[in-house]
C-alpha positions in Angstrom: -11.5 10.0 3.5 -12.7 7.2 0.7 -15.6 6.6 3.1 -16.3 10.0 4.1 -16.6 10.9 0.0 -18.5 7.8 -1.0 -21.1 7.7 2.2 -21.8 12.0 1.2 -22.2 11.1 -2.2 -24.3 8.0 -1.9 -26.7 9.7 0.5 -26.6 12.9 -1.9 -27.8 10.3 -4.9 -30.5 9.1 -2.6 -31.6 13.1 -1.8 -31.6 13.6 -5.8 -33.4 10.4 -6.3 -36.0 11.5 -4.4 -36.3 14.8 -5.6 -36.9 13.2 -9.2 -39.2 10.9 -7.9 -41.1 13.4 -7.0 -41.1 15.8 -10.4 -42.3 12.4 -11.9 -45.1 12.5 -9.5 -46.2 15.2 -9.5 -45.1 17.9 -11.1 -46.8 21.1 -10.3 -46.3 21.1 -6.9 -42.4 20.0 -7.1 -41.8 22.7 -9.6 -43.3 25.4 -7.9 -40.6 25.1 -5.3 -38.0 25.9 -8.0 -40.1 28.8 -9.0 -41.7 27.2 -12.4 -45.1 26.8 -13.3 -46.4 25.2 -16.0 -49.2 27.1 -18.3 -50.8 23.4 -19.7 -49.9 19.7 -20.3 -47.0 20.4 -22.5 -45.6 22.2 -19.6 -45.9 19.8 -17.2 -44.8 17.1 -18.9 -41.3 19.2 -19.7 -41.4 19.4 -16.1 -41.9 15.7 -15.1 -39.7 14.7 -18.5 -36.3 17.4 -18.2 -36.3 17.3 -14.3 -37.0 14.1 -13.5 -34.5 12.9 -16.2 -31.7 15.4 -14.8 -31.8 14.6 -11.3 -32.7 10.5 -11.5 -29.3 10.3 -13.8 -27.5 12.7 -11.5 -28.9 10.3 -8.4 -27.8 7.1 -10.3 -24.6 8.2 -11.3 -23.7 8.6 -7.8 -25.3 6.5 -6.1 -23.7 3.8 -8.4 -20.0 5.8 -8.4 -20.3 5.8 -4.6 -21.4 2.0 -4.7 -18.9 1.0 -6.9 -15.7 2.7 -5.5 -16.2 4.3 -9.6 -14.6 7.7 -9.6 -15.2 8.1 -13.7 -18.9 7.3 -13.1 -18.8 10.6 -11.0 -17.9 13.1 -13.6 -21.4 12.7 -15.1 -23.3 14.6 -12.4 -20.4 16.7 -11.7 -20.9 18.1 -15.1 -24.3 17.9 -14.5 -24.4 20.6 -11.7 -21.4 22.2 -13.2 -23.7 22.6 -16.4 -26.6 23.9 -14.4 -24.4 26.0 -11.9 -23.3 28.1 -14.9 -27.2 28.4 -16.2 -27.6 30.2 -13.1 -24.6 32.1 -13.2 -25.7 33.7 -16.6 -29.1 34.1 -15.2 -28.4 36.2 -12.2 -26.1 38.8 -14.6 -29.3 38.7 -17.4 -31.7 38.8 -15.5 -30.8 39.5 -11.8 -31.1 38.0 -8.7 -34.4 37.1 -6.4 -34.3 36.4 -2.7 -33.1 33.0 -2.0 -31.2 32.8 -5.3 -27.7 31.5 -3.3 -29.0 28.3 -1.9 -29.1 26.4 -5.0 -25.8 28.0 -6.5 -24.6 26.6 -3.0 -25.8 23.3 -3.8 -24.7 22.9 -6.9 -21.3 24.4 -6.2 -20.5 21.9 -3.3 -21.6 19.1 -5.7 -19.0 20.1 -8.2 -16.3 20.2 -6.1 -17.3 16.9 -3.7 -17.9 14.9 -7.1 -14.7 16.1 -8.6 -12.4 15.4 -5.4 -13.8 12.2 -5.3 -13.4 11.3 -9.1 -9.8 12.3 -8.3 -9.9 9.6 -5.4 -11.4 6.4 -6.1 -10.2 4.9 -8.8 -11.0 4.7 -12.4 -12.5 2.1 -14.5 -13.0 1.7 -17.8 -15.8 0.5 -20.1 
């Protein structure tokens, strides 16, 4: 199960790695996928700044919790997605739903609960 948990979440980290690669890159077009557009450069560089930061911390956190067998490592993207999981949860009872709207919630759902179990699991280290 260890190796299961830590080969999901390292490959995860990678995916999110990526992901903020590519918001540091280029922006516009990685946004527009998560349905934001930015008006000028202040935009985009909240854009390349906020997401980048969010999913390249999220991606090192478990990339290096999976690496290092470091379940308290783990709880920092957990919160993460747990913290952007319940954005969206306010967001589709203020302002309603769209089509597609799930797939995220999914995502970040199923990270919360995989980087949880597996902070329960491996063991914990301290400072």
């Amino acid at each position: 199960m260890r190796l299961v948990l830590t080969a999901l979440i390292f490959v995860g980290g990678l995916f999110f790695l990526i992901t903020g690669i590519g918001f540091l890159i280029d922006p516009a077009t990685n946004a527009e996928g998560f349905g934001i557009k930015a008006l000028n450069s202040t935009g985009l560089a909240a854009i390349r700044a906020d997401m980048t930061a969010f999913f390249v911390v999220a991606a090192v956190c478990m990339i290096g919790g999976a690496w290092y067998r470091n379940g308290t490592i783990l709880l920092i993207p957990a919160a993460l997605f747990g913290i952007a999981l319940l954005g969206r949860t306010i967001s589709i009872f203020a302002d309603g739903t769209t089509e597609g709207f799930w797939l995220p919630m999914t995502v970040e759902a199923t990270c919360v609960i995989v980087l949880l179990i597996a902070s329960r699991v491996l063991p914990h280290r301290g400072s």
